[in-house]
N, C-alpha and C positions, 0 to 999 in steps of 0.2 A: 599538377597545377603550375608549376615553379618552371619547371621544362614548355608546356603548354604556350606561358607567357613567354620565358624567351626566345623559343620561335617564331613568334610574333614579333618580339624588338627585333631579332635579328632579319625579317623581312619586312618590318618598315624600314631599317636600316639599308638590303638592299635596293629599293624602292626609292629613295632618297639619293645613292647612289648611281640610279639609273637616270630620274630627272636632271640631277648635279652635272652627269657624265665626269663623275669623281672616280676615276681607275685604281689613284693611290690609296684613298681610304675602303676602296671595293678590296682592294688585294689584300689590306690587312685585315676587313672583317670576314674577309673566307680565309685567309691563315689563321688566325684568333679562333672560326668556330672548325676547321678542322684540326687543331690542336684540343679543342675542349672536348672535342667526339673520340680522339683516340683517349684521353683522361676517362670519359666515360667508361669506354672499351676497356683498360686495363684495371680501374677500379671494383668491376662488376661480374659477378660469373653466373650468377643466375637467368632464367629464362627471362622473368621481366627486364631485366637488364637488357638482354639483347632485344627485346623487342621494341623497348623504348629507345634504344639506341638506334632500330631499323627507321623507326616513326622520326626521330630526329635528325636522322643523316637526310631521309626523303623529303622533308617539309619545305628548306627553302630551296633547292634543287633551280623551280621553275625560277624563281627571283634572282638567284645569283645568274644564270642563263641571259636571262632577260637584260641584268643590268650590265655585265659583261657584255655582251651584243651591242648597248649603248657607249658603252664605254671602250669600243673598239678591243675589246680582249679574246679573239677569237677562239685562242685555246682554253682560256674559260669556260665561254659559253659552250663549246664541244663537249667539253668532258663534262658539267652539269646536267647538260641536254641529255647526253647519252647516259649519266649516273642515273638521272631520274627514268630515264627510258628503261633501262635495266633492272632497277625496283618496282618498276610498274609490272614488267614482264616476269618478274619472281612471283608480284602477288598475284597475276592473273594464273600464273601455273599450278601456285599453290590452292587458289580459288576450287581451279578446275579439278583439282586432282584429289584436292578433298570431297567436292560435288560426287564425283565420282568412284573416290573408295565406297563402297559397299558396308566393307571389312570393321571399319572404324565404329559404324553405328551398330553393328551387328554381335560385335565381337561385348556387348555388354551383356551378352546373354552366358557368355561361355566364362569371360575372364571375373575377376576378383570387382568387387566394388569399385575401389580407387581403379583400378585399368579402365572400368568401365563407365567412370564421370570424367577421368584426363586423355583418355585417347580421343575419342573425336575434337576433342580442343587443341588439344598437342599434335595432329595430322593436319590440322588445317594451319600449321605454324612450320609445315617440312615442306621444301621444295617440291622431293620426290622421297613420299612416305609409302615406307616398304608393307606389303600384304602381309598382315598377323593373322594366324590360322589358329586354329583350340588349340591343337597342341604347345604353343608360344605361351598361353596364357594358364595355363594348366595349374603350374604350382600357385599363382595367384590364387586360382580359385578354391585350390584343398587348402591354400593357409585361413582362408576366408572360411570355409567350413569350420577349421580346426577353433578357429579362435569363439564362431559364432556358437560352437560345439559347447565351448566350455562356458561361454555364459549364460547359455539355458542350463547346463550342468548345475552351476550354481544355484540356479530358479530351481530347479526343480529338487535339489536339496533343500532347500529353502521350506518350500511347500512340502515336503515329507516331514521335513523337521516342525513345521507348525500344526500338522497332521498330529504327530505323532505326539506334542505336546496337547492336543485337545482331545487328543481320545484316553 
């Protein structure tokens, strides 16, 4: 929510920017938010981290472009234009290539539970996510046996044991 909304200040800030044709307060608020994105970047090592970090870097993209263009900053607007060009071109890759793995949705038949609620979520988050075949997923699935093994074991001590106290 907190990120959400700064996104927003930060692109009515560049917006503001762009009317103004204000170059000096443009250049400090894309130094300002590209110092606050490498802060993200090294505070963070988890997947949400990077993904909210992907969603953050992309957001104001078109607006710093935009206002830089007004603002006579053309190496600005280049590298914006073409930042945002290149996240868009990540997600369509990843789009497609999860569209098109097979492997991912299939592979919950073979692999372990958790393999088989986080892989199709987790391949749609890789550029270029590698083919998983049964064998990949193998020990998943016999630890999955082993464990699901031992708590019908239980149950069914259980039930012997209340068995064996009613007769």
């Amino acid at each position: 929510m907190i990120i959400a909304k700064g996104g927003a200040l930060v692109r009515a800030e560049a917006y503001r920017c762009e009317q103004e044709k204000d170059a000096v307060r443009l250049r400090k608020l894309v130094d300002t938010w590209m110092k606050y994105c490498r802060l993200v970047r090294q505070s963070g090592g988890s997947l949400v981290d990077a993904l909210v970090l992907r969603a953050m870097i992309q957001d104001p993209c078109k607006d710093f472009a935009a206002a830089a263009k007004e603002c006579g900053m053309k190496d600005y607007a280049l590298f914006f234009e073409n930042l945002d060009q290149r996240l868009a071109d990540e997600k369509d890759a990843r789009d497609k290539g999860a569209s098109s793995q097979a492997s991912a949705d299939d592979i919950g038949k073979y692999g372990s539970v958790l393999t088989g609620l986080l892989l199709p979520v987790l391949s749609k988050q890789l550029n270029d996510p590698s083919v998983i075949k049964e064998p990949d997923v193998r020990p998943d699935r016999l630890a999955d046996h082993a464990f699901f093994n031992r708590i019908s074991s239980v149950m069914y001590w259980k039930v012997l044991l209340a068995v064996a106290l009613v007769a």
